[in-house]
C-alpha positions as CSV (number, residue, x, y, z in Angstrom):
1,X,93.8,96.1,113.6
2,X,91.6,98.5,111.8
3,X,89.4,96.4,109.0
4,X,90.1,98.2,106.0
5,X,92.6,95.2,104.1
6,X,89.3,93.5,105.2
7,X,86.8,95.6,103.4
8,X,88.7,96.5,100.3
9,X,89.0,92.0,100.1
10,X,85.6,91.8,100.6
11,X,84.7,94.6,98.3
12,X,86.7,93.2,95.1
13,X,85.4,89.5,95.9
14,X,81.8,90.8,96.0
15,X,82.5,93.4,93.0
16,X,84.6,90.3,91.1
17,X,81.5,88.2,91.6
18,X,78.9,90.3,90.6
19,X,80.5,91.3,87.0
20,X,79.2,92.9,84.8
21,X,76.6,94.6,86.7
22,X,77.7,98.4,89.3
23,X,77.3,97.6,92.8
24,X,76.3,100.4,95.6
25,X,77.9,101.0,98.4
26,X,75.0,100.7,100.2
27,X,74.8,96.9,98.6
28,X,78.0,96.2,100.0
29,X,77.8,97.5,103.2
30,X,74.7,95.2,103.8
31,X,77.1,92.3,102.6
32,X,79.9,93.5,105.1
33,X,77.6,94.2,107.4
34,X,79.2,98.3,108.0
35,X,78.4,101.2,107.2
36,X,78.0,102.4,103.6
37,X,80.5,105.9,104.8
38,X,83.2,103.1,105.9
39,X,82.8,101.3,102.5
40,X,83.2,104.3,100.4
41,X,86.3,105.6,102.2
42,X,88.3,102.5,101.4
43,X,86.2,101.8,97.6
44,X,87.5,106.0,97.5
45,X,91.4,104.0,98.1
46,X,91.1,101.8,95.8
47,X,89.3,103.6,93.0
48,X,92.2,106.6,93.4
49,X,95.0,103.4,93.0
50,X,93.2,102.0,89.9
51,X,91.7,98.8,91.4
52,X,87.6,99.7,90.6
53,X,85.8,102.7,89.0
54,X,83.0,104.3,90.6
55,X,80.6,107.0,89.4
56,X,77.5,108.2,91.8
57,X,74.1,109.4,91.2
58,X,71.1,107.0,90.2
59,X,72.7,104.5,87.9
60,X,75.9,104.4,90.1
61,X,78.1,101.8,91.5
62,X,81.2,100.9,92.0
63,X,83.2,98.2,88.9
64,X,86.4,96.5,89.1
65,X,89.2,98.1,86.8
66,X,91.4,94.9,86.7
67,X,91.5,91.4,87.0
68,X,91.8,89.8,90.4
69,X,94.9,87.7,89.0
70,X,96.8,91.3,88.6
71,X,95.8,92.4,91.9
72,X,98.8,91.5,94.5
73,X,97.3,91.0,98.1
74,X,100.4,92.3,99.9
75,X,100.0,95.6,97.8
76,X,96.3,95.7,99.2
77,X,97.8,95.1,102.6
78,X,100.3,97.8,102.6
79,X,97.9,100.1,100.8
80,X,95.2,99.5,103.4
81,X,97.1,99.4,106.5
82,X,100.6,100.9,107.6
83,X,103.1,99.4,109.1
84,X,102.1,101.0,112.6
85,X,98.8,100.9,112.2
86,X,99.0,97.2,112.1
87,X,100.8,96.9,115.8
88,X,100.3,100.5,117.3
89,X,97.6,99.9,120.1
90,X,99.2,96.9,121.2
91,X,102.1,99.3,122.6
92,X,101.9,99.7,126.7
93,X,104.1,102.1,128.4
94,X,104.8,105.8,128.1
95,X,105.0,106.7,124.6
96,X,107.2,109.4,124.8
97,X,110.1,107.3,126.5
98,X,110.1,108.1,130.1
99,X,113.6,107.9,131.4
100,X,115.0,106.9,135.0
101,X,114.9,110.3,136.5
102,X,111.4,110.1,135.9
103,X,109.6,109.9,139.1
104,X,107.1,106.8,139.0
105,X,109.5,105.4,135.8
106,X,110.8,102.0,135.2
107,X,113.1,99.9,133.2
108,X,110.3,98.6,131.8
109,X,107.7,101.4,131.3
110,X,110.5,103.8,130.4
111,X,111.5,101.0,127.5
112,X,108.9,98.7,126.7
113,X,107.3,101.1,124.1
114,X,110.9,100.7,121.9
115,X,111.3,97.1,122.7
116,X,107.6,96.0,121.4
117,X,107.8,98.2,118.2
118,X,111.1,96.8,117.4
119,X,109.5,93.3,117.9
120,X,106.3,93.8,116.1
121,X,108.0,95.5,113.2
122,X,110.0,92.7,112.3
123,X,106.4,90.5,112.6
124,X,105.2,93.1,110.7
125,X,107.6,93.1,107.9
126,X,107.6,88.9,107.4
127,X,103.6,88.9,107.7
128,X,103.7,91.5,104.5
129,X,106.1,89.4,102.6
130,X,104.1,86.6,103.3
131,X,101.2,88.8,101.8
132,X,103.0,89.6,98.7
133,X,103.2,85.6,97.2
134,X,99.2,85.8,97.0
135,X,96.9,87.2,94.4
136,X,93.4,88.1,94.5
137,X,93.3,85.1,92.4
138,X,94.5,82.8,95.3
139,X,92.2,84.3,97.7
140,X,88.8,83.8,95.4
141,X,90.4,80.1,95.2
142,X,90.4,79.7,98.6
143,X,87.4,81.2,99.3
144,X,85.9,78.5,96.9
145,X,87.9,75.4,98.1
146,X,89.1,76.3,101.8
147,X,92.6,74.7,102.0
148,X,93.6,76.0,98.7
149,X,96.3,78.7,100.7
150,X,97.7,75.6,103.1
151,X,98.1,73.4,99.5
152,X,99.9,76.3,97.8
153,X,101.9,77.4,100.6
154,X,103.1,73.6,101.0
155,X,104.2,73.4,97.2
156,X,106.3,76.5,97.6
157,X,108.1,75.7,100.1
């Protein structure tokens, strides 16, 4: 899974926390610990979907636009990582769909790329509805008072 829903998290947490004042990339890539090019591709994301401002040069830095309360973490999810993105390179087999005439082909190598995609899109698609009942909000509690998701997730059910 590529870590971009991971940086842009991180990024509004660190940005949420350290209000009023504009934080660098290069300040938050020493927080993720990556690259300051890998920050700014996904604070360029969100900036272009409303979530921060940004302005470079000397006094620059990066602010958030909204409050983490209106910020919906499945929204970050889907915005951050695709639905094939998520399960993509856990696919074996030929992925062009080799077929029985095939000389070295198999049931399974000539199907198994179909099969797993079918399976890890439905995955997929509960994991991102499962996403979509959280807030920035819920994660910042969490982060705060671990247990916080596991207490919530209990009362709605």
């Amino acid at each position: 899974m590529k870590l971009d829903f991971s940086v842009a998290v991180h990024s509004l947490l660190y940005l949420d926390e350290s209000r009023p004042r504009k934080i660098t990339s290069a300040e938050l890539a020493k927080s993720l610990q990556l690259n300051p090019v890998m920050i700014r591709n996904i604070l360029s994301v969100l900036h272009k979907q409303g979530y921060i401002e940004g302005s470079v040069g000397k006094n620059g830095g990066y602010l958030l636009q909204r409050p983490l309360s209106d910020m919906n973490v499945g929204e970050l999810y889907d915005l951050t990582i695709p639905p094939t993105i998520s399960y993509a390179r856990f696919i074996t087999g030929d992925s062009k769909g080799l077929t029985k005439s095939d000389t070295d082909a198999t049931d399974i190598s000539a199907n198994i790329g179909e099969t797993l995609t079918d399976l890890f899109t439905l995955a997929d698609t509960d994991y991102r509805k499962f996403y979509h009942r959280f807030t920035m909000t819920d994660l910042k509690n969490d982060m705060h008072d671990h247990g916080y998701f596991i207490n919530l997730v209990n009362k709605q059910s």
